[in-house]
C-alpha positions as CSV (number, residue, x, y, z in Angstrom):
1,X,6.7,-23.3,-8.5
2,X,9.9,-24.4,-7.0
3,X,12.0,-22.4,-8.9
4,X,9.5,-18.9,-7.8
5,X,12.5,-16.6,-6.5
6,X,9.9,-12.9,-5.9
7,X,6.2,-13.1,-4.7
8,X,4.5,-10.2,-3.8
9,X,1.1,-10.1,-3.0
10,X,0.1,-7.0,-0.9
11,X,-2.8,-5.3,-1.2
12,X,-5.1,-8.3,-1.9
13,X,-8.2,-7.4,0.4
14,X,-7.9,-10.5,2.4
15,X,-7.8,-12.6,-0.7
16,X,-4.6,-14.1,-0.1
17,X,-4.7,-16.1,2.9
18,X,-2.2,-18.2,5.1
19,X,-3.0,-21.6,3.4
20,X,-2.0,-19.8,0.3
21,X,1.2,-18.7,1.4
22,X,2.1,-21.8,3.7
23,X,1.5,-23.4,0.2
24,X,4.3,-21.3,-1.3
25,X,6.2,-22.0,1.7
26,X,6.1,-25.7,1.4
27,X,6.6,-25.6,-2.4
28,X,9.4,-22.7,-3.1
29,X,12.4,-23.2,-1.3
30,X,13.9,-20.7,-3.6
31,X,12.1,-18.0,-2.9
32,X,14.4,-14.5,-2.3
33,X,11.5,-11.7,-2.0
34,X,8.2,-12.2,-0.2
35,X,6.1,-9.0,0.1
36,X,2.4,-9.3,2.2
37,X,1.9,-6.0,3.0
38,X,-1.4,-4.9,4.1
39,X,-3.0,-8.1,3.5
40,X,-6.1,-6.8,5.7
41,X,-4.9,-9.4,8.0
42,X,-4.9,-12.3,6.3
43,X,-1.6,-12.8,6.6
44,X,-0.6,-13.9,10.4
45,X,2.7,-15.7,12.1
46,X,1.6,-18.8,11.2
47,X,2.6,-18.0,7.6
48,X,5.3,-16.4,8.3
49,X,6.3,-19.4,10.4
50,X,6.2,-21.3,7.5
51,X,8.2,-19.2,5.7
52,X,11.0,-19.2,7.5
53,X,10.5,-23.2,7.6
54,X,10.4,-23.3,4.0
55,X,12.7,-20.7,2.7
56,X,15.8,-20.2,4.0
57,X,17.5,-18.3,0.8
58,X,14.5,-15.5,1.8
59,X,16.3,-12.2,1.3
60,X,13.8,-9.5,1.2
61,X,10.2,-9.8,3.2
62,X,8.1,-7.1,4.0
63,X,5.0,-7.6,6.6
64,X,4.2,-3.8,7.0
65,X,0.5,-3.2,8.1
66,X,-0.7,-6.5,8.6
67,X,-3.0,-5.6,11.5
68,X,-0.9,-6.9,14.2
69,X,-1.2,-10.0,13.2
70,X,2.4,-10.9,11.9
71,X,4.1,-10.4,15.5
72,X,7.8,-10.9,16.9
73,X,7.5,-14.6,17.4
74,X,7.3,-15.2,13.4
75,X,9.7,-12.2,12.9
76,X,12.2,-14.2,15.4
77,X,12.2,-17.3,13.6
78,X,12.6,-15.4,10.2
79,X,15.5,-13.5,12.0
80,X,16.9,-16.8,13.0
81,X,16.5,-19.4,9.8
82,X,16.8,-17.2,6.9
83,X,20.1,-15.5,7.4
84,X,20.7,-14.1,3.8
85,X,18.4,-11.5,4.8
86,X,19.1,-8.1,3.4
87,X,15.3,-5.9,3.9
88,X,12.8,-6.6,6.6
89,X,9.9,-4.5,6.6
90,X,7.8,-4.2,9.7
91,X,6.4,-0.4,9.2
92,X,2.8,-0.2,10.7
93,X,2.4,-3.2,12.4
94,X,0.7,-1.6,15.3
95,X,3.8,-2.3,17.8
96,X,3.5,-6.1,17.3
97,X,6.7,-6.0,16.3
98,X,9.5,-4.2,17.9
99,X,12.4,-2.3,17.1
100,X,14.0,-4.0,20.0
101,X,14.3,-7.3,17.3
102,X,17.0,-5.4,15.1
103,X,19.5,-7.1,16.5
104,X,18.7,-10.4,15.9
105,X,19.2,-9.6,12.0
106,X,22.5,-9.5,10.7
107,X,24.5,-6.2,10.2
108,X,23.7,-5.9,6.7
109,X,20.4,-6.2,7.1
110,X,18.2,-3.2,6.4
111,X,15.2,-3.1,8.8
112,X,12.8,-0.3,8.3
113,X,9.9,0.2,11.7
């Protein structure tokens, strides 16, 4: 999957986990749009660690309602590695993550709370 450029997989019930997406981390340095919202918490920083590790061309992710579990240290390193970004979702993740992050994202970044 190196060339994989969009992955969503929200809504999975818990199915998708963080081995799965540290996987996609470590194998799709392409990837542009990574959506994992309301994963049931399945999805947590260390993922999103990895993502930001792993894809630096990342221009859309969305983390909404993750059960706290995606917080703002992941969210910071996103902010700081993967500077193409354009959307950052972080609706409903039970104050986790904090408005007070928007300006680590650039300008023309959309970032919806």
């Amino acid at each position: 999957c190196p060339a994989l450029r969009h992955l969503t997989v929200s809504y999975t019930d818990g199915d998708v986990t963080d081995k799965g997406i540290g996987a996609i981390a470590r194998g799709c340095p392409e990837l542009r749009h990574l959506a994992v919202w309301s994963t049931n918490g399945a999805i947590t920083d260390e993922s999103i660690r990895a993502v930001a590790l792993g894809c630096p061309k990342l221009e859309h992710l969305d983390v909404g309602c993750t059960f706290g579990k995606v917080t703002d240290r992941s969210i910071t390193e996103i902010a700081g590695r993967c500077r193409g970004l354009k959307y950052v979702g972080l609706h409903g993740t039970e104050g986790k993550v904090v408005a007070a992050l928007r300006p680590l994202f650039p300008e023309s970044c959309s970032v919806t709370v």
